[in-house]
C-alpha positions in Angstrom: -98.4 -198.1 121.4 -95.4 -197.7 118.4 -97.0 -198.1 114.8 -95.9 -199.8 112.5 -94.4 -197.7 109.4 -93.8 -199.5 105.8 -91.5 -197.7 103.5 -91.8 -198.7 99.6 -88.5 -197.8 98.1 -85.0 -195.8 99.5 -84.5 -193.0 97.8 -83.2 -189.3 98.7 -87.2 -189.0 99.8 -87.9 -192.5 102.0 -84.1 -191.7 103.7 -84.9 -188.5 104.8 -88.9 -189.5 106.0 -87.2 -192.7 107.8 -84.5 -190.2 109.6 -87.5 -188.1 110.9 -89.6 -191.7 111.9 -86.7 -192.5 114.0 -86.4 -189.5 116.0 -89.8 -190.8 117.2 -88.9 -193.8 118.1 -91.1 -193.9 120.7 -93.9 -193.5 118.3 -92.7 -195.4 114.7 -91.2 -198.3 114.1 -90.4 -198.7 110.8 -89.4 -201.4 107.8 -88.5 -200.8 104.0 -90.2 -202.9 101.1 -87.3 -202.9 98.3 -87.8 -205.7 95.8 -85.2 -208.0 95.6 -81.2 -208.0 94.5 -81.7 -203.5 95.0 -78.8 -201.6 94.7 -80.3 -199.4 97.6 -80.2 -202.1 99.9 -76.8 -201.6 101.2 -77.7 -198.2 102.3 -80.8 -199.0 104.6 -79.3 -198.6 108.2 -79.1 -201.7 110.2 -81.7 -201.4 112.8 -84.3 -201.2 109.8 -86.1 -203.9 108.9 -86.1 -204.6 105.1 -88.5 -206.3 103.3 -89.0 -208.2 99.7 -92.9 -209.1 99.5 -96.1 -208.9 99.9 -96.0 -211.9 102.4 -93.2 -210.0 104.6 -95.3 -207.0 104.8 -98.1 -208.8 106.0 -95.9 -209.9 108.9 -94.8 -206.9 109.7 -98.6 -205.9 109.4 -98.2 -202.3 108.9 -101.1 -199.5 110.0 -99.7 -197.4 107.2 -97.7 -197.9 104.1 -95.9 -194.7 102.4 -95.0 -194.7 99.0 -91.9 -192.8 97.8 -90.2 -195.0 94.9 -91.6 -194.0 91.6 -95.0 -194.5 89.3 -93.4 -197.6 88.9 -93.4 -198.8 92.1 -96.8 -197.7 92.6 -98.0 -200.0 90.0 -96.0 -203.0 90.5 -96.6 -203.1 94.6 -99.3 -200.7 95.9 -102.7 -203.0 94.2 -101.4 -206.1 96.2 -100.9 -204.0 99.3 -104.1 -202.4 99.5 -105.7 -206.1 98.5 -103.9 -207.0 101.7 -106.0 -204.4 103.7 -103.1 -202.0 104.2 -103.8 -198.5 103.5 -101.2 -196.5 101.9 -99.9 -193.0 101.4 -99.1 -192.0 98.0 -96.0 -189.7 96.8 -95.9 -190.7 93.3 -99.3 -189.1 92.3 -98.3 -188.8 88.9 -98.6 -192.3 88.3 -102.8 -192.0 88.8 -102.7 -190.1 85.5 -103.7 -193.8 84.2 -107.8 -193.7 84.6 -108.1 -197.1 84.5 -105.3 -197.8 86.6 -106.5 -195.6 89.2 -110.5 -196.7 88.9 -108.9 -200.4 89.7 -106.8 -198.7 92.9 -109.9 -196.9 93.9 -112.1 -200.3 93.6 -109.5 -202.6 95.4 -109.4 -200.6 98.2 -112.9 -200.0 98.5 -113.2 -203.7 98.0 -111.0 -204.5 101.2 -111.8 -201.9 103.1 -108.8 -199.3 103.4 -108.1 -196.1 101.6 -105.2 -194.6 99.2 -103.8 -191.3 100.9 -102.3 -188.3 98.5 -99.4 -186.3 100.4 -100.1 -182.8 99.0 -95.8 -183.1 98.9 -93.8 -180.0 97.2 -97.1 -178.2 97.0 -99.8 -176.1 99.3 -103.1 -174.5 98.4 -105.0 -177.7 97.9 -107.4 -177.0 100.1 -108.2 -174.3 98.7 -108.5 -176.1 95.2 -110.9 -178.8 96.8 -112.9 -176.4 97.8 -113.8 -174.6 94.3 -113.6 -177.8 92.0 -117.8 -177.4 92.0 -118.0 -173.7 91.9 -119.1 -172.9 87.8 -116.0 -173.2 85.1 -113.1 -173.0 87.6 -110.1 -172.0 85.7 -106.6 -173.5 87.5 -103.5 -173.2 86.3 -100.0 -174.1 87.2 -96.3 -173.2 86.4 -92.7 -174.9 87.9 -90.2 -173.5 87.4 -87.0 -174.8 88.6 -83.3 -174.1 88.1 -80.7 -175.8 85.4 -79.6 -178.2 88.0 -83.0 -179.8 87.6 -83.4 -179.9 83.8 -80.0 -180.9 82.9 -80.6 -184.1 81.2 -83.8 -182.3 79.2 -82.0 -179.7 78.1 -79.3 -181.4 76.9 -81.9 -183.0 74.7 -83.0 -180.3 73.3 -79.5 -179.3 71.8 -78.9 -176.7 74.7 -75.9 -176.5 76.8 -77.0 -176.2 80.7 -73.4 -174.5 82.1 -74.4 -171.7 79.4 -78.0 -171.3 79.5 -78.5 -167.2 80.1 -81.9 -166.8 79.8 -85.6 -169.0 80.8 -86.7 -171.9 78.4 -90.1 -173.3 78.4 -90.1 -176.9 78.2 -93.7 -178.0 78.6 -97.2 -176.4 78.2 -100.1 -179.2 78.0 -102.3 -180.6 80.1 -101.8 -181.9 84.0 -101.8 -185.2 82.2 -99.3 -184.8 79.7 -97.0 -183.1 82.3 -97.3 -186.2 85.1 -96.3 -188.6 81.9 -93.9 -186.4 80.4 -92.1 -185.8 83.8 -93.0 -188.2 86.3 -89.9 -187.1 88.6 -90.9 -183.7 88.8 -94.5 -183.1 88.3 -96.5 -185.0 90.7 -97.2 -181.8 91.9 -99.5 -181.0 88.3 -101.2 -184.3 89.6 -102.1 -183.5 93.0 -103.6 -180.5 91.6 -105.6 -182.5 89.0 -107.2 -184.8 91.5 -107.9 -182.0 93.9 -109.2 -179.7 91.4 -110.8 -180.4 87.9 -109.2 -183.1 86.2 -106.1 -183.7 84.4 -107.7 -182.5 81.6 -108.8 -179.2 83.1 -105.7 -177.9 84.7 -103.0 -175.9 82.7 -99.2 -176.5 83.3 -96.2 -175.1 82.4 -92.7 -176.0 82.7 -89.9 -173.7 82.7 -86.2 -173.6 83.4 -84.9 -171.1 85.1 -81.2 -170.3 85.3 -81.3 -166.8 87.8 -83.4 -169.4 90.6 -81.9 -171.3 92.9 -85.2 -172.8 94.5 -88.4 -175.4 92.9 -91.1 -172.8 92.2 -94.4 -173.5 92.2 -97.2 -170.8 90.7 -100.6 -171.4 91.2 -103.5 -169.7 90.1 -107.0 -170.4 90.2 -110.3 -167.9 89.4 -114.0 -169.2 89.9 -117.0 -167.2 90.8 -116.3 -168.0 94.5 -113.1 -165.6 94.2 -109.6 -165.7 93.1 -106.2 -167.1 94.5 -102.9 -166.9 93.7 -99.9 -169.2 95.6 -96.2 -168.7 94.9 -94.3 -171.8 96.8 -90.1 -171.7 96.7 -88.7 -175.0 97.6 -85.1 -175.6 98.6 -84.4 -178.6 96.2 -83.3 -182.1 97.4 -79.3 -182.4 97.8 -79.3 -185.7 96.5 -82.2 -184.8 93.8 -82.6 -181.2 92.7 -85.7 -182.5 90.5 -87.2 -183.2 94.1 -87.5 -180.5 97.2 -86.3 -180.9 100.6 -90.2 -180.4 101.7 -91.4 -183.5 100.3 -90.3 -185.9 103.2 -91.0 -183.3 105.8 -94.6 -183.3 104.0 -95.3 -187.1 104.2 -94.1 -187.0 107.6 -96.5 -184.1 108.5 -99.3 -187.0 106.3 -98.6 -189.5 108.3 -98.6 -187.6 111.7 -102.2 -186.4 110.6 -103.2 -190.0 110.0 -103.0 -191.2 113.2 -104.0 -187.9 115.2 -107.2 -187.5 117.0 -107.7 -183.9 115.3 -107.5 -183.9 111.7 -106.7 -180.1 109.6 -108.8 -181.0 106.4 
């Protein structure tokens, strides 16, 4: 039996998950939530179903709604849908950076029974992460670093010229909280570490811009008394967003496979 896939938003990400949906027809069939009068309307292909509320998504009736629009978009549509029932998959993690906002996601959908999925996305190693977040004073830290193309409007910002940049610039060190706000486009990753790990106040991050790479980097390090671990990730960045990677739909579409398979890899 097909199930039934809900897309919020059409972005680089949402295109390229739907394209890998419909090479499984047999298994998807999918519609995209978009609110109304969007601009990316005209590029949803045909045979996909689009959608403007709440009340059309209920009769689609969805087993699974995935996120990929923006922290806006999380809080403008995702409390109604999981008040609906629906449970969704999250790629906008950044936008839980809001306590209160995420204590009132995590209540609704205990409160109507369904659950809010995190797609680990860009990044691996959370496993790992989970798995020492209780050892004694776990120490995790995190760098991106990602090439000019990505950083172009920042550094411009900051007074620097990107076609001439020669050597790395740092443009953040704070806290996994200040990074998600500072940079919600490209640091959901500093989120998913936070809520797999020890907070968003526990976890280092640092941004830099690097003009010798040509891939999203991501640097993770973590020391506890159960041992130590170090991850280097190099992502081939989005075509259509080099803040994004390429992995990112390939990684929800891997989350949603998992959700529906008999055998689980936790």
């Amino acid at each position: 039996m097909k199930k039934n896939i809900v897309t919020i938003g059409f972005g680089s990400i949402a295109a390229d998950l739907i394209q890998q949906l419909q090479a499984q027809s047999t298994r998807y069939a999918v519609a995209v939530l978009l609110r109304p009068g969007s601009q990316s309307r005209s590029r949803v292909p045909t045979d996909i179903a689009v959608l403007e509320d709440i009340a059309q998504v209920c009769e689609f009736a969805p087993d699974l709604v995935v996120e990929a629009a923006g922290h806006q978009s999380v809080r403008d549509t995702v409390p109604a849908l999981l008040a609906a029932g629906f449970p969704v998959l999250l790629s906008s993690i950044g936008a839980l950076g809001d306590d209160e906002f995420r204590s009132r996601l995590e209540w609704t959908a205990m409160e109507h029974g369904t659950r809010i999925m995190l797609a680990s996305g860009a990044l691996g190693a959370l496993d790992y992460v989970r798995a020492v977040r209780d050892a004694r004073e776990p120490v995790i830290t995190y760098e991106s670093r990602k090439p000019v193309k990505a950083w172009e409007a920042e550094l411009r910002q900051l007074g620097q010229e990107p076609e001439t940049l020669s050597e790395s610039i740092t443009l953040f060190e704070g806290s996994a909280r200040q990074a998600a706000a500072a940079y919600p486009q490209n640091l959901n990753v500093a989120a998913a570490l936070a809520l797999a790990g020890t907070g968003f106040e526990g976890i280092r991050v640092k941004v830099v811009c690097d003009p010798e790479l040509q891939s999203n980097v991501h640097l993770v390090r973590v020391d506890s008394e159960l041992g130590s671990f170090e991850a280097r990730i190099a992502n081939s960045p989005s075509k259509s967003n080099p803040k994004s990677s390429q992995i990112v739909a390939h990684s929800l579409h891997s989350a949603i496979g998992q959700f529906f398979a008999p055998i689980v890899i936790l």
